[in-house]
C-alpha positions as CSV (number, residue, x, y, z in Angstrom):
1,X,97.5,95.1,104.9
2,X,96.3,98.7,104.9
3,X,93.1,99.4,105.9
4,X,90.8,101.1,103.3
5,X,87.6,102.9,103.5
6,X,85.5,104.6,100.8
7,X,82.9,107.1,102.9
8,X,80.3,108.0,100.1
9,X,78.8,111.4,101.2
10,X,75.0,111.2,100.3
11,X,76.0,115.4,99.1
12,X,77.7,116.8,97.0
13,X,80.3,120.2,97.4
14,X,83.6,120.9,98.6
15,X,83.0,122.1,102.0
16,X,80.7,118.7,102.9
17,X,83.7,116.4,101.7
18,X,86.1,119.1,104.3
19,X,83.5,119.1,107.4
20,X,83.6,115.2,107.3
21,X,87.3,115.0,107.0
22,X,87.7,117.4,110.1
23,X,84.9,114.4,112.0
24,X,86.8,111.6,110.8
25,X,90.2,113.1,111.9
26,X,88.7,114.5,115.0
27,X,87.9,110.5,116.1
28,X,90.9,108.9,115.0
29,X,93.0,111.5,117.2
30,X,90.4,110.7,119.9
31,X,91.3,106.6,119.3
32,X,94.9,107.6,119.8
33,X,96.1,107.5,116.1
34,X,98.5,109.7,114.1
35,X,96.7,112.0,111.3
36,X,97.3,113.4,107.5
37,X,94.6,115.2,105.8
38,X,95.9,115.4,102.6
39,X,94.4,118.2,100.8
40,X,94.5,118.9,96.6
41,X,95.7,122.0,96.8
42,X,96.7,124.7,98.7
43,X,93.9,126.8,99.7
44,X,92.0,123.9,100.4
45,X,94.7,123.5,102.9
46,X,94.0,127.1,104.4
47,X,90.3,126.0,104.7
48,X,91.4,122.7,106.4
49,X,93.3,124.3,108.9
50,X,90.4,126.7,110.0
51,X,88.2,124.3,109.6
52,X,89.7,121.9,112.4
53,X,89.2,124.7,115.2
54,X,85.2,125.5,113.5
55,X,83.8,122.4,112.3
56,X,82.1,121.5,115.9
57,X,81.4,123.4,118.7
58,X,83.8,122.5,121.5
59,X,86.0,120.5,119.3
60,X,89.4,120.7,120.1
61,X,91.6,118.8,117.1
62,X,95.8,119.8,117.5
63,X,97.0,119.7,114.1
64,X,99.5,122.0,112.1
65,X,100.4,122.2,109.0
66,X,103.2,119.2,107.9
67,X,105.9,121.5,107.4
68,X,105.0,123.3,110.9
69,X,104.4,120.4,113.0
70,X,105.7,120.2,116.3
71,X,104.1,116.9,117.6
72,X,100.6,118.0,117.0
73,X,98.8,114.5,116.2
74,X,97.2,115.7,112.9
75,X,98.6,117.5,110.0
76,X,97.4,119.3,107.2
77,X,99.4,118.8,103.8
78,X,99.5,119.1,100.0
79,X,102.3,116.7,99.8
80,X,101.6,113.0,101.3
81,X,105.2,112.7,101.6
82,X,107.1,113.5,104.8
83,X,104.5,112.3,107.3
84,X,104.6,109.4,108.8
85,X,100.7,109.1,110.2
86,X,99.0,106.0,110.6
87,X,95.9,106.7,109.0
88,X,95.5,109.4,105.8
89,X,92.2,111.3,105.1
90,X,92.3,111.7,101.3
91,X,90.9,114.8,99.9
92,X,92.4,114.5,96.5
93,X,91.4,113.0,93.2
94,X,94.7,110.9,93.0
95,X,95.9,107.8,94.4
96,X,98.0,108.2,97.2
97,X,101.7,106.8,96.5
98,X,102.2,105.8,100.2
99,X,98.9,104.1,101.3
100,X,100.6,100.9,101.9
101,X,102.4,102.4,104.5
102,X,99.6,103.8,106.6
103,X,97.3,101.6,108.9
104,X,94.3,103.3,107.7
105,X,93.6,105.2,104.3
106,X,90.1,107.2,104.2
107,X,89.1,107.9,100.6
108,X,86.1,110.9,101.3
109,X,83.9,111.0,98.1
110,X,81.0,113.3,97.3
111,X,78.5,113.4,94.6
112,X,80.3,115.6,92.0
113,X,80.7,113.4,89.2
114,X,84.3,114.3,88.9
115,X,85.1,113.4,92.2
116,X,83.1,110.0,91.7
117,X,84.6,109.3,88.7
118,X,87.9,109.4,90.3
119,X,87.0,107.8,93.1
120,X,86.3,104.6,90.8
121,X,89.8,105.0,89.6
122,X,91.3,104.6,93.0
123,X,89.0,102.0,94.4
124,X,90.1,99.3,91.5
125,X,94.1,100.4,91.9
126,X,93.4,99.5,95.3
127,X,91.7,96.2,94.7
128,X,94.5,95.5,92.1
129,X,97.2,96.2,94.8
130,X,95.4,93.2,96.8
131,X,93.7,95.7,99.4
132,X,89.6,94.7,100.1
133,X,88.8,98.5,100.0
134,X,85.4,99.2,102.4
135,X,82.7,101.2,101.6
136,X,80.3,103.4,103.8
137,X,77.6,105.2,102.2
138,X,77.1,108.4,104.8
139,X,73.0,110.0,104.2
140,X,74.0,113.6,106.1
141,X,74.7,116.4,103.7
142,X,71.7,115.1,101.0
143,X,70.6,118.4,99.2
């Protein structure tokens, strides 16, 4: 059974939700795992991709873009489909169609109420799939 985790941000904001997605990716690679941070649209994407070189100093994360992979352990995508990573880092308000194939899915929630709200949507379609989703409530970022 998949793996999943609900990290509740003690923020709220876009760019707190990305910074913690480029951590989270940046240890899975380092515990040898296969990456897809799937982002909600495409300049979100963009920011993803900087933000994987920026987030840390001295952080070194290889990742591409899905459709311009070349090995690189994470990838960056709009589209879930295509990879096959082991764990996904979901950025987006919808439910991922291929969870059940990952390891390891990472739902990363802020405080917006519109990102909560559909947060709460995917955490009972996971429990109603069967899956014992996780949660981690994460104080950093509190404004």
């Amino acid at each position: 059974m998949t793996r999943v985790d609900f990290y509740i941000l003690g923020g709220a904001g876009a760019e707190l939700r990305e910074r913690f997605a480029c951590r989270l990716a940046e240890k899975a690679y380092g515990n040898g795992y296969t990456v897809l941070l799937l982002a909600e649209e495409a300049e979100q994407a963009e920011r993803l991709d900087g933000l994987l070189w920026t987030f840390r100093q001295g952080s070194f994360v290889p990742h591409a873009r899905l459709e311009q992979r070349e090995g690189e352990p994470v990838a960056v995508a709009t589209d879930e489909h295509g990879g096959d990573d082991a764990v996904l880092l979901n950025l987006t308000d919808r439910h991922p169609a291929t969870w059940q194939a990952r390891s390891r899915v990472a739902e990363i929630i802020d405080q917006r109420e519109a990102v909560l709200s559909a947060s709460r949507q995917r955490y009972r379609a996971y429990r109603a799939a069967g899956s014992e989703p996780h949660t981690h409530r994460i104080d950093e970022g509190r404004r």
